[in-house]
NUDOZA-516011 format. One line per 8 residues: for each residue x, y, z of N, C-alpha, C. Coordinates in pm, whole numbers, plus 50000, padded with zeros to 5 digits. Example, Ala and Ser with C-alpha at 12.3 -4.5 7.8 and 13.67 -1.06 7.14 Angstrom:
51319/49431/50780/51230/49550/50780/51320/49670/50780  51285/49775/50708/51367/49894/50714/51290/50003/50787
//
This chain:
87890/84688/11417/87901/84707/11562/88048/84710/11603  88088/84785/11688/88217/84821/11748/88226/84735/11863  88337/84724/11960/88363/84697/12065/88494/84702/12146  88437/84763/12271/88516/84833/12363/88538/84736/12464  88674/84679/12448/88671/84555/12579/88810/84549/12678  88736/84522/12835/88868/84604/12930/88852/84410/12973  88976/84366/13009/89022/84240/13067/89118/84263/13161  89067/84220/13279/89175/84195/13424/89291/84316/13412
89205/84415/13393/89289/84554/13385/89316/84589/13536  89480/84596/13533/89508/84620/13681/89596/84762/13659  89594/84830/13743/89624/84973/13720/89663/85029/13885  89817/85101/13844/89886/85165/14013/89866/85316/13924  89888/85402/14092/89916/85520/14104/90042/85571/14176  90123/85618/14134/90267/85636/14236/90322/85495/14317  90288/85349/14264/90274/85258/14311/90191/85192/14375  90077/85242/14437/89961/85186/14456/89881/85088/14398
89842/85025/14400/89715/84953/14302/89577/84999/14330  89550/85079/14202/89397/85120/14216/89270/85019/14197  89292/84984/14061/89237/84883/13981/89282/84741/13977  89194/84592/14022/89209/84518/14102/89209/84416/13991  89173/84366/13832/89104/84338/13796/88953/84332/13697  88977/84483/13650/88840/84544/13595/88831/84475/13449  88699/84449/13446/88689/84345/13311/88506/84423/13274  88494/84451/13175/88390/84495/13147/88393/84507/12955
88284/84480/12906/88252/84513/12767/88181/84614/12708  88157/84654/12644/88060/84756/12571/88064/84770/12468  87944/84729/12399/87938/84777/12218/87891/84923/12197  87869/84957/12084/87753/85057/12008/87654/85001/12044  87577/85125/11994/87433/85094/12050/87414/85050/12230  87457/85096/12313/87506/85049/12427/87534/85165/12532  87443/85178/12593/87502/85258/12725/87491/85201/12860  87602/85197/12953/87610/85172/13023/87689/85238/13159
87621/85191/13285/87655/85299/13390/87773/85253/13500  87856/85332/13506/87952/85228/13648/87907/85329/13788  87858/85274/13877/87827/85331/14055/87932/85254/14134  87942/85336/14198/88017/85273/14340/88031/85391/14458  88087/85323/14556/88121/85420/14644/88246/85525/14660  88270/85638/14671/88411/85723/14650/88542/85632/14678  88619/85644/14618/88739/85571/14598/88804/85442/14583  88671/85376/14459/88684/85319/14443/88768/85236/14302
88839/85356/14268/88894/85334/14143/88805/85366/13999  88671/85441/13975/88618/85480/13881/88663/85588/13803  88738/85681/13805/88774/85754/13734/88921/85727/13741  88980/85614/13774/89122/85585/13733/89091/85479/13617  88970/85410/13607/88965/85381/13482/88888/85457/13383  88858/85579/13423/88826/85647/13289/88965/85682/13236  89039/85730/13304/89194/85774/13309/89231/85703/13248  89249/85582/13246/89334/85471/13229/89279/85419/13049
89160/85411/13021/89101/85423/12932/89142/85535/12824  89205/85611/12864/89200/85752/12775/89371/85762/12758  89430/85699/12842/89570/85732/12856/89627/85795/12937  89585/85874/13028/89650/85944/13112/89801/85883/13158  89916/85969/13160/90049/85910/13183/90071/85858/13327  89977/85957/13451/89981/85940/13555/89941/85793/13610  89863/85699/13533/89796/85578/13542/89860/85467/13512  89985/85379/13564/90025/85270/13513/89941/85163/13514
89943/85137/13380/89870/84942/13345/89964/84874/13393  89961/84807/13470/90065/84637/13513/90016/84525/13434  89905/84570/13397/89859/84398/13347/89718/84413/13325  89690/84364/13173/89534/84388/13150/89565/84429/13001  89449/84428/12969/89424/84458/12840/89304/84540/12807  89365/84664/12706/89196/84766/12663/89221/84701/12491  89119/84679/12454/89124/84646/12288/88977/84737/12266  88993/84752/12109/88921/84820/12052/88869/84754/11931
88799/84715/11884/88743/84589/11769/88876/84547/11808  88977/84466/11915/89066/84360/11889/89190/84450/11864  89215/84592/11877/89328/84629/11853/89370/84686/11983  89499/84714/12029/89556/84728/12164/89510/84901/12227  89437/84939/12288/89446/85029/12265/89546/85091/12365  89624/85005/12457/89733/85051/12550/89878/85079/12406  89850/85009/12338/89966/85090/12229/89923/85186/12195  89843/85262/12172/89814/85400/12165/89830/85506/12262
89926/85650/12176/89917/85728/12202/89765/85797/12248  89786/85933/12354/89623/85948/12373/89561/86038/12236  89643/86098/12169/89570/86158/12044/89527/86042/11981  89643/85909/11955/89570/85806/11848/89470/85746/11925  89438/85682/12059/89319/85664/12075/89163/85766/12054  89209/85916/12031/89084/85990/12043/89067/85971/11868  89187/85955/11837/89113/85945/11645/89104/85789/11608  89067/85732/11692/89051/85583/11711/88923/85600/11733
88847/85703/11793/88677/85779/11842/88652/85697/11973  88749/85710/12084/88739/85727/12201/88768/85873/12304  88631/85881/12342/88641/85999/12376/88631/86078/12512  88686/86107/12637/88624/86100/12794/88615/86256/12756  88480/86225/12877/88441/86357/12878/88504/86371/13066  88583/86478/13083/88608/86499/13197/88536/86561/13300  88551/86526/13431/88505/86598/13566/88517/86693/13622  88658/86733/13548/88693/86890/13576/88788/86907/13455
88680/86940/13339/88749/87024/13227/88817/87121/13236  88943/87153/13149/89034/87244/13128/89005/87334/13069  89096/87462/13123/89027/87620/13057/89183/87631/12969  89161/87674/12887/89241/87705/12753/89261/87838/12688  89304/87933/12769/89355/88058/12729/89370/88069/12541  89307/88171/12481/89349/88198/12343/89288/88086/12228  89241/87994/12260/89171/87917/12182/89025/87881/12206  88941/87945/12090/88823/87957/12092/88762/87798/12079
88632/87803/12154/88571/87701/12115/88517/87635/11994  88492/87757/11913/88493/87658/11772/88633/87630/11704  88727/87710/11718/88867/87679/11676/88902/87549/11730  88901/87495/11824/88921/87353/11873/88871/87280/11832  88730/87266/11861/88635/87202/11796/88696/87152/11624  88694/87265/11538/88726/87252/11436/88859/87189/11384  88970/87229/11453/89093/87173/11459/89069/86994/11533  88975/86981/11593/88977/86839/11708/88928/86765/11573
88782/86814/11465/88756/86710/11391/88824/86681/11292  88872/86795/11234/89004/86778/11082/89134/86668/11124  89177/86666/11300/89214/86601/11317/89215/86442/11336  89052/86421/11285/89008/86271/11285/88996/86293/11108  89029/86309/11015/89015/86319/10892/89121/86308/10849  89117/86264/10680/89266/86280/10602/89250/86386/10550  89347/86430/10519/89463/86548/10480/89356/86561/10317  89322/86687/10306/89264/86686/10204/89084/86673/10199
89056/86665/10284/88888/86607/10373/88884/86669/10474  88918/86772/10500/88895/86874/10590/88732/86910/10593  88658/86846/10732/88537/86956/10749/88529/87114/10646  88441/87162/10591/88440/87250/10545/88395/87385/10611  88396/87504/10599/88334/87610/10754/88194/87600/10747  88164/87595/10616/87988/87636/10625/87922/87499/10661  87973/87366/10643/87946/87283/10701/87951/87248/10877  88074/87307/10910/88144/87337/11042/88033/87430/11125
88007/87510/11069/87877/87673/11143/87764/87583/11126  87706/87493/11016/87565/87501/11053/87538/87324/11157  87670/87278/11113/87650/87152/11254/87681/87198/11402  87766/87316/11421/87800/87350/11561/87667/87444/11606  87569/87531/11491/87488/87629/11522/87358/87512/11556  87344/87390/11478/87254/87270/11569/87300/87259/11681  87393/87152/11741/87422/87093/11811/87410/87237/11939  87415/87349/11969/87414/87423/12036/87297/87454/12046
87223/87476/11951/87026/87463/11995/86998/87379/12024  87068/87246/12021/87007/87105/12101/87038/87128/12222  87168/87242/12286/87235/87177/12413/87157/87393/12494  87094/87455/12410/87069/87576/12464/87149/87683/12500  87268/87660/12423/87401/87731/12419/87385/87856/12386  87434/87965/12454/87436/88114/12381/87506/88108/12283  87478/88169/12188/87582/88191/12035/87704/88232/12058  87755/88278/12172/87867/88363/12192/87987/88235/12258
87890/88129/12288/87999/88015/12343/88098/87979/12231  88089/88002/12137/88131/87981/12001/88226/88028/12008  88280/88130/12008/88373/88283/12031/88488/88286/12152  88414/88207/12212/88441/88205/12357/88597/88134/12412  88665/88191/12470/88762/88128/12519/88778/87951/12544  88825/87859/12538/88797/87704/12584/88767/87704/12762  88624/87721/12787/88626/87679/12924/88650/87793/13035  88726/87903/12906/88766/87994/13012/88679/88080/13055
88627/88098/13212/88518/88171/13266/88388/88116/13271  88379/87971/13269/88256/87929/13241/88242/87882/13358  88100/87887/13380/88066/87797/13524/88039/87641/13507  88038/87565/13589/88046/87454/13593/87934/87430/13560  87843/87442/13493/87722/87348/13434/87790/87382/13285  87815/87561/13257/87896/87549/13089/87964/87461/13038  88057/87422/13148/88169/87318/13129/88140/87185/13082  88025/87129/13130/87970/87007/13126/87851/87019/13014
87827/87149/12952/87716/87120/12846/87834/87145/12730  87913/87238/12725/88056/87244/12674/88129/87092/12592  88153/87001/12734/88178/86892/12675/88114/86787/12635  87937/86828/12679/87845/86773/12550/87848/86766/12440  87889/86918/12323/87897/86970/12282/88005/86887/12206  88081/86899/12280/88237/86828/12161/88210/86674/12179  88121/86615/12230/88099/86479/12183/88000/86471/12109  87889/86491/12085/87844/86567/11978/87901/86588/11881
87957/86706/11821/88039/86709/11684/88174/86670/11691  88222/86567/11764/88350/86484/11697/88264/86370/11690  88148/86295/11735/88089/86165/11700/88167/86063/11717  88223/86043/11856/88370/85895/11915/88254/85796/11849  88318/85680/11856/88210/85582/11915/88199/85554/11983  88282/85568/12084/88272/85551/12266/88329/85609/12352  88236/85693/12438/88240/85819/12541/88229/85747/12634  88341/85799/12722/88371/85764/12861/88331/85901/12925
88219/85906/13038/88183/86053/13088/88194/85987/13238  88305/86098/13281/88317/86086/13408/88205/86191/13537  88139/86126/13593/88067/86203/13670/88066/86349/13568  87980/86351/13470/87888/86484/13410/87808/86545/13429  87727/86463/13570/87618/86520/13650/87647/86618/13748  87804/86595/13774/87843/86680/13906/87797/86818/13853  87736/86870/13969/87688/87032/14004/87614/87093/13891  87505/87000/13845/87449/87000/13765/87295/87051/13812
87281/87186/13813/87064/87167/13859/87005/87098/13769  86916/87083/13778/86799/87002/13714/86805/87033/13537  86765/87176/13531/86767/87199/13431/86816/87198/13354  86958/87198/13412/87112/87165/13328/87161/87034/13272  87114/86920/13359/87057/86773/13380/87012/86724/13308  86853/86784/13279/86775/86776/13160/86886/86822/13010  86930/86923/13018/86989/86939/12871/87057/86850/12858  87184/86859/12901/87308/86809/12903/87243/86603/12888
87183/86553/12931/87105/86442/12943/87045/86433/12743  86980/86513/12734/86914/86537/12574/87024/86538/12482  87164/86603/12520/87200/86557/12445/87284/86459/12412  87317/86359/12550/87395/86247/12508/87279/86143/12456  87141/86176/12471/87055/86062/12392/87078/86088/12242  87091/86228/12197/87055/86246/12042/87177/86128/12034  87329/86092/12073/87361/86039/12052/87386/85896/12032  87254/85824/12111/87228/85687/12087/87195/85665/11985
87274/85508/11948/87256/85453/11796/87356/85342/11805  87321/85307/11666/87446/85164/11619/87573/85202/11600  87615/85333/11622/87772/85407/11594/87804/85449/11714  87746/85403/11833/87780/85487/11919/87776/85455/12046  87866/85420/12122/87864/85350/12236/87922/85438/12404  87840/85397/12517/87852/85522/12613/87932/85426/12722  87981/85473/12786/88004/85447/12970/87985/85575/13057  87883/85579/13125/87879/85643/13223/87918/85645/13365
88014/85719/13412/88064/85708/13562/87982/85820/13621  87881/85794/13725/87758/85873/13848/87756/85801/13979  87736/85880/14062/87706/85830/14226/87571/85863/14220  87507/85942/14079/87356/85926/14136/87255/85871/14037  87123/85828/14080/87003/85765/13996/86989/85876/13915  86918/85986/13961/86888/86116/13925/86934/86135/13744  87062/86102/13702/87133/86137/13566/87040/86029/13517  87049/85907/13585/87002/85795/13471/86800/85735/13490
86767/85870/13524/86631/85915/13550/86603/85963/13366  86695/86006/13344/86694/86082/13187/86770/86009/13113  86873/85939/13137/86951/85845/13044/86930/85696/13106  86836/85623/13001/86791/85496/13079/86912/85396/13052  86998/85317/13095/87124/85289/13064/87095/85105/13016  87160/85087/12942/87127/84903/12931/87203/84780/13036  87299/84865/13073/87362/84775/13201/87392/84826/13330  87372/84876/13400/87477/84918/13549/87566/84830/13623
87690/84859/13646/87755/84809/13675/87817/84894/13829  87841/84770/13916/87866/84838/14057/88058/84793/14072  88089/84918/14099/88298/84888/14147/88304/84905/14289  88362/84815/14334/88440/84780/14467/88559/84784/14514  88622/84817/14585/88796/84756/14571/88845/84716/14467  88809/84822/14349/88908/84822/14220/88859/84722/14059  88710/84651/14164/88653/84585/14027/88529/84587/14007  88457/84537/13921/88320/84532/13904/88279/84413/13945
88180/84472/14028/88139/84299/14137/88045/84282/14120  87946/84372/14032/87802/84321/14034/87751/84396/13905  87663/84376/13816/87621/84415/13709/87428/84390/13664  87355/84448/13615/87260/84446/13603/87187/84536/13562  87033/84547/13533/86964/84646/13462/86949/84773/13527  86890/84862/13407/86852/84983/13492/86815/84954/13631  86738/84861/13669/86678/84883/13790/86771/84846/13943  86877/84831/13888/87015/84834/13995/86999/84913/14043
87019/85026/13942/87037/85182/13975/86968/85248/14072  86795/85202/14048/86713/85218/14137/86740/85143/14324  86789/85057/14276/86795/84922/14420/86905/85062/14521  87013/85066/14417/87104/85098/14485/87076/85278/14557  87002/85321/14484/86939/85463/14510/86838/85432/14668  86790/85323/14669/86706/85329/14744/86775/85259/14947  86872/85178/14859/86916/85075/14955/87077/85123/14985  87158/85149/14872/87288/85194/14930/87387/85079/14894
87466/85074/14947/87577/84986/14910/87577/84827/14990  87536/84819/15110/87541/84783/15167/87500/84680/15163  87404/84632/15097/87335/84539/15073/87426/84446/14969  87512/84482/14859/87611/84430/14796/87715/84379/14922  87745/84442/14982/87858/84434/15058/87871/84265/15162  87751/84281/15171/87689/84175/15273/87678/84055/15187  87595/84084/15044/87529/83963/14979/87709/83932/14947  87791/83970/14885/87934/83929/14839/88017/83890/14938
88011/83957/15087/88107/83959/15157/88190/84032/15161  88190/84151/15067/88305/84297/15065/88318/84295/15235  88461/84368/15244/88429/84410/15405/88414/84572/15355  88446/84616/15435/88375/84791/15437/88505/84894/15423  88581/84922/15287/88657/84956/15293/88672/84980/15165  88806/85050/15132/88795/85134/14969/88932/85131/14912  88977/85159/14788/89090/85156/14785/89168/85242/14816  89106/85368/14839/89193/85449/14915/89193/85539/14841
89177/85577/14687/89213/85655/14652/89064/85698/14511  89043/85825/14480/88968/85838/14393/89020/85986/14283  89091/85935/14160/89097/86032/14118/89081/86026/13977
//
C-alpha cells in the first residue's frame, strides 16, 4: 500500500493565501472526493500537489510513502506516479497522441526497458475500446481540435496507460453529457485496485453516481472541514452547503479565488 499525505498545507497566489491548512490522506485502493463551493481553494491544491510554479507552499508538507514530495521537480513527481488530470487540458501542436503517450511511459522506465511498440499498440488499442475512442485519436494531434468531452476521455486515457498510483482529477466531469460521464467514469473504475489511489475534485453527485468514492471530503476557506461517506455526497446534493456552514459556524464567504 502507498500513501499520499497533505499536512497543514498552506499555499499563496501572487501573495494571497489560498490554502488555510489542508490536511488530508489517501492510500491505494482508495478513492476519494473533495466538494465545496467555487473558490474555495480546490484546484490550487490539485496545483499545488502537482507542482505548479504559480502556487507557493509557505508551510505544510506533501509526502509520498514519507518522501518530500515539495522537493520534487514536477517531472520527478509524475515518475514518482503522481498524476493530475487537468480541467482545461493543453493542445500540443506536432505531437501525436500516441507519441506522448509513448515518450510519457519510457519516461517512467530505465534506460534500456523501454515499453516495446507492439506492446505499446495493443495496450493503447485496449484502453481506447474501454474509453470508445476512434482509432484516429491515436494519430491525432495532443488535444489539438478536440472537443471538450475528447479532452477529458483523452486524459482518461493517459491515466490509464501511464498507471500513477495517485490521480489527482480536477473537475473531469466538467461539460461532460451523460454518455461521456458514463465512459470516462468506466474508465477510472478499470482503475481501482491495491496500486492505485484517486482524488477526485466535482461540484457534482452526478460523477460519483458512477464512481462510488470511499470518503468525501467538503473545503471551506482553504480547508477540509468536514469528511464522510459516499452519502455526504448525496446530503450535500440534496441540501447544499449550508447546512455545514451553520452546523460549524463558517460565515458565508470564500477565499476569493478559484483556480
Amino acid at each position: 500500500m502507498a500513501t499520499l499525505e497533505i499536512k497543514d498545507l498552506h499555499v499563496e497566489i501572487e501573495g494571497k493565501e489560498i490554502l488555510k491548512g489542508v490536511d488530508l490522506t489517501i492510500n491505494t485502493n482508495e478513492i476519494h472526493a473533495i466538494m465545496g463551493p467555487n473558490g474555495t481553494g480546490k484546484s490550487t491544491l490539485a496545483q499545488a500537489i502537482m507542482g505548479h510554479p504559480k502556487y507557493v507552499v509557505t508551510s505544510g508538507t506533501i509526502t509520498l510513502d514519507g518522501e518530500d514530495v515539495l522537493e520534487m521537480e514536477v517531472d520527478e513527481r509524475a515518475r514518482a506516479g503522481i498524476f493530475l488530470g487537468m480541467q482545461y487540458p493543453s493542445e500540443i501542436t506536432g505531437v501525436t497522441n500516441a507519441d506522448f503517450l509513448r515518450s510519457a511511459i519510457n519516461a517512467k522506465r530505465e534506460e534500456g526497458d523501454e515499453i516495446s511498440l507492439m506492446k505499446f499498440i495493443r495496450e493503447l488499442d485496449s484502453k481506447m475500446e474501454i474509453l470508445e475512442m476512434d482509432e484516429d485519436m491515436a494519430t491525432r494531434y495532443l488535444n489539438e481540435g478536440f472537443s471538450g468531452g475528447e479532452k477529458k476521455r483523452n486524459e482518461i486515457l493517459q491515466l490509464t496507460m501511464l498507471k500513477p498510483k495517485f490521480a489527482v482529477l480536477d473537475e473531469i466531469d466538467s461539460g461532460l453529457d451523460i454518455d461521456a460521464l458514463k465512459i470516462v467514469s468506466k474508465g477510472i473504475n478499470e482503475m481501482r485496485g491495491e496500486d492505485f489511489g484517486c482524488l477526485i475534485i466535482t461540484h457534482y453527485q452526478r460523477l460519483l453516481d458512477y464512481i462510488t468514492p470511499d470518503t468525501v471530503h467538503v473545503m471551506m476557506q482553504g480547508k477540509v472541514v468536514k469528511s464522510g461517506g459516499a452519502e455526504l455526497a448525496h446530503k450535500l446534493e440534496e441540501q447544499g452547503y449550508d447546512w455545514i456552514k451553520e452546523e460549524l459556524g463558517i460565515e458565508d464567504e470564500t477565499v476569493g479565488l478559484e483556480v
